[in-house]
C-alpha positions in Angstrom: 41.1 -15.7 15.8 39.3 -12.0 15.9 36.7 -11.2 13.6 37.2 -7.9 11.8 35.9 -6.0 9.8 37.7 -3.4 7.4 36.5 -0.8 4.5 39.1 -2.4 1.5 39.1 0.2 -1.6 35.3 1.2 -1.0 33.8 -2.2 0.1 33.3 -3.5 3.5 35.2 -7.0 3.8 34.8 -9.1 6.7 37.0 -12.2 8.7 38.3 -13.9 11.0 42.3 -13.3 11.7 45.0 -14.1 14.1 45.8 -11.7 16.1 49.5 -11.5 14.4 48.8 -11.5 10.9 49.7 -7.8 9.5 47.4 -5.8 7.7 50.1 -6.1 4.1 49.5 -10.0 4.4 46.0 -9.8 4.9 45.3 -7.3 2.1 47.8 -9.5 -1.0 46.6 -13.2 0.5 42.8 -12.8 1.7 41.7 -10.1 -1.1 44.0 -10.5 -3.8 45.6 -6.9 -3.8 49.0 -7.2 -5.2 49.9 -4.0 -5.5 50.3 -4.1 -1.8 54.2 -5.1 -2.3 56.1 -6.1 0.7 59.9 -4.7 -0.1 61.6 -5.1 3.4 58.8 -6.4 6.1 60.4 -4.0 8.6 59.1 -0.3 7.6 62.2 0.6 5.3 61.1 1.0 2.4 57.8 1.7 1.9 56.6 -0.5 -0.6 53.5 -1.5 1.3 52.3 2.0 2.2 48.4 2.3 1.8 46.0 4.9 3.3 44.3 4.0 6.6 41.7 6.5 7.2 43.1 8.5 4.7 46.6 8.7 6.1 49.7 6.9 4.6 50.7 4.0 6.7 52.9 1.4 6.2 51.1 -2.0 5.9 54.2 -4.3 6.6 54.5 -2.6 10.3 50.2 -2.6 11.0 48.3 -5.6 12.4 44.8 -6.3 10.8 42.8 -6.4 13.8 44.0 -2.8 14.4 42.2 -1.7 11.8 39.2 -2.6 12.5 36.0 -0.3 11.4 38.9 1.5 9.4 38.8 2.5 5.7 42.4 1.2 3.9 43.0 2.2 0.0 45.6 0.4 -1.6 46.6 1.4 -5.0 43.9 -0.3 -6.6 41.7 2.2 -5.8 44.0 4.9 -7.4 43.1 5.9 -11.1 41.2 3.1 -12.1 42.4 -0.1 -14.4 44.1 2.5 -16.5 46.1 4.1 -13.7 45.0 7.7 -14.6 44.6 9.8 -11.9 47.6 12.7 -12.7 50.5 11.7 -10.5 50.6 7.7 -12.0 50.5 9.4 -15.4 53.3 11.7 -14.7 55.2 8.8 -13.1 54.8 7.4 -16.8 55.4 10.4 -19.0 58.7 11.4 -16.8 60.1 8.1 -16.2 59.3 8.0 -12.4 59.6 4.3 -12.5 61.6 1.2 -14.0 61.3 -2.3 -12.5 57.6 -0.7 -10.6 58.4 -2.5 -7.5 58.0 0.6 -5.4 55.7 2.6 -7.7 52.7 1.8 -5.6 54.4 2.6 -2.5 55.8 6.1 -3.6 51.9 6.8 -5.2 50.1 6.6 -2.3 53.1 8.3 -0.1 52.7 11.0 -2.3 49.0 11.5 -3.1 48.8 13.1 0.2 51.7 15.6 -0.6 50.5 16.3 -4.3 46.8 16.8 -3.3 48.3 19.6 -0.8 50.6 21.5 -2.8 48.0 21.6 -5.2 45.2 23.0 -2.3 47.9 25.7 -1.3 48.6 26.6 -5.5 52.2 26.3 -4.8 55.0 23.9 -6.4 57.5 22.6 -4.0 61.1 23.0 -4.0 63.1 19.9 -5.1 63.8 19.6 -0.7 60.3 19.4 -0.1 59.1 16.3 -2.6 62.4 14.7 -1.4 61.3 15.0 1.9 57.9 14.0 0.9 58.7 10.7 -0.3 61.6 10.2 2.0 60.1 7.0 3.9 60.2 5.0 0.6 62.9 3.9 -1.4 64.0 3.0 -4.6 66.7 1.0 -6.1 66.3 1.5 -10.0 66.0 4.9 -10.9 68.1 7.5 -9.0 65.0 9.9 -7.6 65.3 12.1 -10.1 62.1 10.8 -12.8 59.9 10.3 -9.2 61.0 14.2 -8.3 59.9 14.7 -11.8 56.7 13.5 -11.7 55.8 15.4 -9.0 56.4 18.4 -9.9 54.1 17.3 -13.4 51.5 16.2 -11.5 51.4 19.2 -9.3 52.4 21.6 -12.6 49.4 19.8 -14.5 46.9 20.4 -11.3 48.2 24.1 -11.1 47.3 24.6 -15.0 44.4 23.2 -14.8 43.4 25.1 -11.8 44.2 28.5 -13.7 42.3 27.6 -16.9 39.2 27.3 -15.0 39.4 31.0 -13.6 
C-alpha cells in the first residue's frame, strides 16, 4: 500500500492504495463520485475524463499514486447541484445528451475547449468542436445536440461578453 494524498473537487483527501488501483476506481469506490463513469476501461471513450491539474485526463488509463499532491475535478465540481455552469445548460437546452452516460466525460473534455474559444472571442467551426471532443464517444445521440451545445455555450459566453462593453 502507498499513502497518497490528492486535492478531490477542492478538498484534500488522504489514503492508503495499491499501487495498481487507477485513479477512476479510486475516485467512484473510496469518495463516492459517480459521475466518474467508466465506459470502456481502456481510454476509448472517454467517459471517465476528469481534470488533473487542470488538464483533461482520462481516469480509466491513470494510477492513483500518480497523482499524488495533484488537484483532480470530477464533474461534481462543475456547476454545482444544479448543473449550471453554461456548457451543462446548453447540453440541456439543445439536446446534447440522452441516456447521460458520457455527458460527464464530454463536459469536462470540453470545458477546456469552450473556456478557450471564449478567451480568443471566436466561435469554432463545426471541425474544430468535433475535434475538440474527439477522444470521447457517444452511442445515443449522433454528435449533432453535443456540437450544438457548444456552439450555445460559447454563443452565450460571446453575448454576454459584448453586453458588458
Amino acid at each position: 500500500m502507498t499513502d497518497i494524498t490528492l486535492e478531490v473537487n477542492g478538498t484534500e483527501k488522504s489514503l492508503a492504495v495499491e499501487p495498481r488501483r487507477l485513479l477512476a476506481d479510486v475516485l467512484r469506490h473510496e469518495f463516492g463520485l459517480s459521475g466518474v463513469h467508466i465506459g470502456c476501461a481502456h481510454g476509448a471513450c472517454g467517459c471517465c475524463t476528469v481534470h488533473i491539474d487542470g488538464v483533461p485526463k482520462l481516469s480509466c488509463l491513470t494510477f492513483a499514486v500518480q497523482c499524488e499532491g495533484k488537484a483532480i475535478a470530477t464533474v461534481e465540481s462543475v456547476g454545482g447541484l444544479d448543473a449550471e455552469h453554461a456548457l451543462q445548460q446548453a447540453f440541456k437546452s439543445e439536446h446534447g445528451l440522452q441516456c447521460g452516460y458520457c455527458t460527464p466525460g464530454f463536459i469536462m473534455a470540453l470545458i477546456p475547449f469552450v473556456s478557450a474559444m471564449a478567451a480568443q472571442k471566436r466561435m469554432p467551426d463545426d471541425d474544430e468542436i468535433r475535434e475538440a471532443m474527439s477522444g470521447n464517444i457517444c452511442r445515443c445521440t449522433g454528435y449533432h445536440g453535443i456540437v450544438a451545445a457548444v456552439r450555445k455555450a460559447i454563443g452565450d459566453h460571446l453575448a454576454e461578453g459584448s453586453n458588458r462593453s
